[in-house]
N, C-alpha and C positions, 0 to 999 in steps of 0.2 A: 595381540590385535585389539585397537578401540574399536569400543561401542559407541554408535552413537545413541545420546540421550535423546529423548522426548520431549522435546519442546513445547511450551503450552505459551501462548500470551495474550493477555485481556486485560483490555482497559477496565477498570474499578468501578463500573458505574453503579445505577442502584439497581442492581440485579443482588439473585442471590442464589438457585438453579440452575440458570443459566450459565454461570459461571461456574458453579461448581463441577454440575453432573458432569459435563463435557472433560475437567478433569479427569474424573474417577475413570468415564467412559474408554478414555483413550490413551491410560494409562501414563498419564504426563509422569517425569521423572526432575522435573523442573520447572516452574511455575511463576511468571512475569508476569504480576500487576501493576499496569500503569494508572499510578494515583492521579487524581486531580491537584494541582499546586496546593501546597498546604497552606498558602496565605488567604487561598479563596474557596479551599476547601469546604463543604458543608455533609458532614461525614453521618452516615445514618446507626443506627445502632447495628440492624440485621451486616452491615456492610464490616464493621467491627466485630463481631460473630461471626464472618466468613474468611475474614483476616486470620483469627485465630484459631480456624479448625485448619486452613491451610498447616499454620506454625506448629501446631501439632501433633501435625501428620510425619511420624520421622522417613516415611519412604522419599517425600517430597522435599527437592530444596525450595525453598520460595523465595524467591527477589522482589523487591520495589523499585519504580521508578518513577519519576514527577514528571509530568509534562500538564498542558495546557488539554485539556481535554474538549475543548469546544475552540482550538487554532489548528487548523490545518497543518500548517507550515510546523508547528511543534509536534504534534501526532507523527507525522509524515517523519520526524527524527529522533522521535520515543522509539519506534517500530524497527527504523532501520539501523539502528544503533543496535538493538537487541536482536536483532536478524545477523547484523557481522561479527555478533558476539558470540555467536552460537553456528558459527557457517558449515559445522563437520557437525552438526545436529540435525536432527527431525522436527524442522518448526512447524505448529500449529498457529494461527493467528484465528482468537476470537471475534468476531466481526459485528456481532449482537449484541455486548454490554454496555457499550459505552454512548457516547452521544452519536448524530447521525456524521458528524465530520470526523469522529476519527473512525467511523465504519470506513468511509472515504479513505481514508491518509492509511488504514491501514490494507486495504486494495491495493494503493501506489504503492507502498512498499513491498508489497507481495508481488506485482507484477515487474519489479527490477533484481526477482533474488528468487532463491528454490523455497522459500517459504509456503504453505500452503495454507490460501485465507477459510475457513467456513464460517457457517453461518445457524446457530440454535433460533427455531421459531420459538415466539409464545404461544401458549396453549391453553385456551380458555374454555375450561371443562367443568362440567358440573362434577359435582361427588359420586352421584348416576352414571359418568361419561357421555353427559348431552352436552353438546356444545351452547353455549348463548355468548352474546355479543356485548359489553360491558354496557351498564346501564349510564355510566358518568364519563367522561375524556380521561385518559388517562394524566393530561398536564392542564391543568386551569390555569396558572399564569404566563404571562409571557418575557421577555428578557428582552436584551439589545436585538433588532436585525440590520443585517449589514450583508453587501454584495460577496460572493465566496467566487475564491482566482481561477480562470478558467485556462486549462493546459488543452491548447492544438497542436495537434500534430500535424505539421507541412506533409502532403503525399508525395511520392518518388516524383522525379522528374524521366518525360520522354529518354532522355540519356539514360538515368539508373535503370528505369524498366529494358530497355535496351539491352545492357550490360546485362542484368540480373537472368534474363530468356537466354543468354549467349552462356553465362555459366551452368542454367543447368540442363542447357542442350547438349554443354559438351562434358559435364559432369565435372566441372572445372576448366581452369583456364590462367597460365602463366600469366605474370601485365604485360609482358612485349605480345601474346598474342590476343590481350583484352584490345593495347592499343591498335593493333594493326584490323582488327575488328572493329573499332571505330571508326577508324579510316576510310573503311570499306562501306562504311553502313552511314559516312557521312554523316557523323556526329556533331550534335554543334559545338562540343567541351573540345571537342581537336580542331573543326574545321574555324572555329573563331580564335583560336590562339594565336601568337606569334610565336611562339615558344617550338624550334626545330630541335634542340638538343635531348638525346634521352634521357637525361636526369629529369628535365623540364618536364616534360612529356609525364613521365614517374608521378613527378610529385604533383601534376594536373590529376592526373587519372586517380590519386587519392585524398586528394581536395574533394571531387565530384560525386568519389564512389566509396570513401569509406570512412565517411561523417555518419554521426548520429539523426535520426530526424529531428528537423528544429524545432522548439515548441517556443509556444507563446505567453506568459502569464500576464494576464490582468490583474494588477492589484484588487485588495478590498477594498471598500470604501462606504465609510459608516452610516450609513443613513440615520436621521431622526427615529428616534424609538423613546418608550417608555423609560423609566429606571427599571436598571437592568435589576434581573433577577436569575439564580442560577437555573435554567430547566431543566431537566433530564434526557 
């Protein structure tokens, strides 16, 4: 019988805590760090010290992977590439290390797969255990800004809610007696068709009722900015 593994996967940011403990915590048995492109990479030392106590570690396997760590659209396919690579596993997804867009990208990946996303706060404690509130920002400069794509979801339509109250009044439901249920309920996906033949009919009622919801993306679009610099 397989076991499955423990999945862990965190993008590489400049953390170093946060990235770890959660390992140890939850006893990963495999370990996804998604790098920053190593062409534009700006790699810290403490981050190269967390690289290597991973490699270390012989209970642990560790992987690397490159993506774009401040591209949605790259995050969003670091994430689910390593999600269907691991599908008979126990994946964790770190949501805290990396920049705020692929805390993003890695959400949408977790809400299209059994992945489970969390989230490590920071903890700003004294030596005492008093908390204070940092005296400096934590980033002083700033990079490119630029619009990020916004996904809508279209809501069901009067017909699908229809349909959807009729299957779970009847706890199901064949499609000959979905469409004879339309019929009856005066639907407009049947009462507007011309379509008399049962195949037709068929392939109406799964046209209307067993499509995905639609979504919409807005591209980015770069706005005037400073020279860009990498932030955290």
């Amino acid at each position: 019988m397989d076991v499955a593994d423990r999945v862990q996967i965190a993008p590489l940011g400049y953390e170093y805590n946060r990235i770890l403990k959660p390992i140890y915590e939850y006893n990963a048995d495999t370990v996804v760090l998604l790098r920053h492109e190593a062409k534009q990479d700006y790699e810290a030392s403490f981050q190269r010290d967390l690289v290597q106590t991973l490699r270390e570690n012989d209970r642990i396997e560790l992987k690397e992977r490159e993506c774009d760590l401040f591209d949605i659209n790259s995050a969003v396919t670091a994430f689910v590439n390593v999600i269907e690579a691991h599908q008979k596993d126990d994946v964790l997804v770190n949501l805290s290390t990396g920049s705020k867009l692929t805390a993003i990208g890695g959400m949408m990946a977790c809400q299209s797969s059994s992945a489970t996303p969390f989230y490590v706060a920071p903890n700003f404690e004294n030596e005492d255990g008093s908390r204070e509130a940092p005296s400096e920002p934590l980033v002083d400069s700033i990079g490119e800004m630029f619009d990020l794509p916004v996904f809508r979801l279209s809501s069901p339509s009067p017909d699908q809610l229809a349909i959807l109250g009729y299957l779970q009044a009847q706890n199901g439901a064949t499609k000959k007696e979905l469409i004879q249920h339309a019929r009856d309920e005066g639907l407009k996906f049947i009462t507007d068709t011309s379509s008399k033949t049962e195949e037709g009919l068929y392939r109406l009622l799964k046209t209307h009722h067993q499509t995905a919801p639609r979504t919409e993306l807005h591209p980015r679009r770069k706005r005037r900015s400073q020279k860009a610099c990498l932030p955290r």
